[in-house]
C-alpha positions in Angstrom: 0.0 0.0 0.0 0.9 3.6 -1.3 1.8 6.0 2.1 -1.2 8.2 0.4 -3.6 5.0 0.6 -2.6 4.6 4.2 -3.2 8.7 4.7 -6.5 8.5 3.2 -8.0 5.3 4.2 -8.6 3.5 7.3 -8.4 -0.6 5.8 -9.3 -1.8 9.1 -12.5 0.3 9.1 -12.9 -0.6 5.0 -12.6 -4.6 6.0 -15.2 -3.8 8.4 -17.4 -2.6 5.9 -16.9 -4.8 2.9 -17.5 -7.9 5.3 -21.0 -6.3 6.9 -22.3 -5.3 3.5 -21.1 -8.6 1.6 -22.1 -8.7 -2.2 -23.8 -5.0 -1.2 -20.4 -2.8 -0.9 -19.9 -2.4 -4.7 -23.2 -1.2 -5.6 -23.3 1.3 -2.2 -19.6 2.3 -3.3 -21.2 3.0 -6.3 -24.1 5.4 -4.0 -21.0 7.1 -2.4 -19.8 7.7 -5.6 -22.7 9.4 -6.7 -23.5 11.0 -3.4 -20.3 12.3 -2.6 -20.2 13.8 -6.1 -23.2 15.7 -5.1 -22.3 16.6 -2.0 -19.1 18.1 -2.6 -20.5 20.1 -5.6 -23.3 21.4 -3.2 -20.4 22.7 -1.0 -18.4 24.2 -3.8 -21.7 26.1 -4.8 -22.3 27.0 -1.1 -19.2 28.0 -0.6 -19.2 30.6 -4.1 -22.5 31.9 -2.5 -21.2 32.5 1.1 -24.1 29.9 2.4 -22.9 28.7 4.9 -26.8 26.6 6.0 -26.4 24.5 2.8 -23.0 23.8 3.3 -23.4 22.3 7.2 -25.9 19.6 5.3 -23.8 18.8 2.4 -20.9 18.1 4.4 -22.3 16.3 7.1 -23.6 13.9 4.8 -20.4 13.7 3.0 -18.7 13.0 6.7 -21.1 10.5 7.4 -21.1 8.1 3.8 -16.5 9.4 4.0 -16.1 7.7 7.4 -18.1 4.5 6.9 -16.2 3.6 4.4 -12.9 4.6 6.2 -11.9 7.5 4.7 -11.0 9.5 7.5 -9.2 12.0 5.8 -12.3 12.7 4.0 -14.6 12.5 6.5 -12.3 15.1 9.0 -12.3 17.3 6.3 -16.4 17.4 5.9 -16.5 17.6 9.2 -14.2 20.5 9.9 -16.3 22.1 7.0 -19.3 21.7 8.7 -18.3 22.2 12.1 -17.3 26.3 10.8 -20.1 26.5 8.9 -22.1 25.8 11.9 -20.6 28.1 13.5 -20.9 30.6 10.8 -24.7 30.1 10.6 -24.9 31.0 14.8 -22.4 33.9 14.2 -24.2 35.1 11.4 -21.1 35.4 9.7 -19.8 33.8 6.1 -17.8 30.8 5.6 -14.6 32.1 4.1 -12.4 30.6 7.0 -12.7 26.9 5.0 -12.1 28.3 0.9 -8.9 26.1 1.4 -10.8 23.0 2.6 -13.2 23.3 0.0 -10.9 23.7 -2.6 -8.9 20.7 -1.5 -12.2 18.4 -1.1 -12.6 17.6 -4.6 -9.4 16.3 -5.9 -9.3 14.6 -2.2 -12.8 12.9 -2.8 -12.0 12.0 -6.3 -8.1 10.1 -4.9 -10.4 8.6 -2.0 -12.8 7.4 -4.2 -10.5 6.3 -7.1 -8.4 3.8 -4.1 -12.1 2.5 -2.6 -12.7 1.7 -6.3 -9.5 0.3 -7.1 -9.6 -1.9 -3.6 -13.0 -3.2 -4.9 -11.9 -4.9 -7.9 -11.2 -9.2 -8.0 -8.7 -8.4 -10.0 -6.7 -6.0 -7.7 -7.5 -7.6 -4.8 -5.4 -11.0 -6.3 -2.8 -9.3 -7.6 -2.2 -6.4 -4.5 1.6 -6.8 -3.5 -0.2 -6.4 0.3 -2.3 -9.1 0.3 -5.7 -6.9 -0.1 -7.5 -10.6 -0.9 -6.9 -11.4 2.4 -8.7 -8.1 3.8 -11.7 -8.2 1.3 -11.8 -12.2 0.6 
């Protein structure tokens, strides 16, 4: 495993998951996929318009599909984003404390999601150098 895949995933917490959703995990990888897409475009939008209200529910929900999967990177990220924009919505103020984050969030989402992918393949998993067949057999 890549010192990056280690950074951004959590395979103890991705095991987990495979084995409690059995023949299920591709097709809800494939939901986070299509989720997290939306998510992190809503937060990119919410983010151009200074809103912060839509950005707490975007990136909660990205937090929440991120860390089941064991993305923790991912899922700290969301939820740093949300925790300011919470904090903007009370303070009445506009979210431009996490530009940075959610300029980071895409490319991070899309290297997250592109290693979950890649670990979900019978292929890969035979021929991983770590022994990934072990972890998702």
């Amino acid at each position: 495993m890549s010192p990056l895949e280690n950074e951004l995933i959590d395979w103890t917490i991705c095991t987990e998951t495979r084995a409690a959703l059995g023949a299920n995990y591709v097709r809800i990888l494939g939901y986070f996929r299509e989720d997290g897409t939306r998510s992190v475009g809503k937060i990119e939008a919410a983010m151009r318009a200074h809103d912060p209200v839509a950005m707490v529910d975007a990136s909660h929900s990205l937090k929440g599909e991120a860390l089941q999967f064991g993305a923790l990177r991912l899922g700290a990220t969301a939820e740093s984003i949300e925790m300011t924009a919470r904090a903007c919505v009370e303070h009445h103020e506009t979210p431009d404390d996490v530009i940075e984050l959610v300029a980071a969030l895409r490319p991070m989402f899309e290297e997250t999601l592109a290693i979950l992918e890649q670990g979900a393949s019978p292929l890969v998993q035979e021929r991983h150098p770590q022994g990934l067949s072990r972890l998702f057999g």
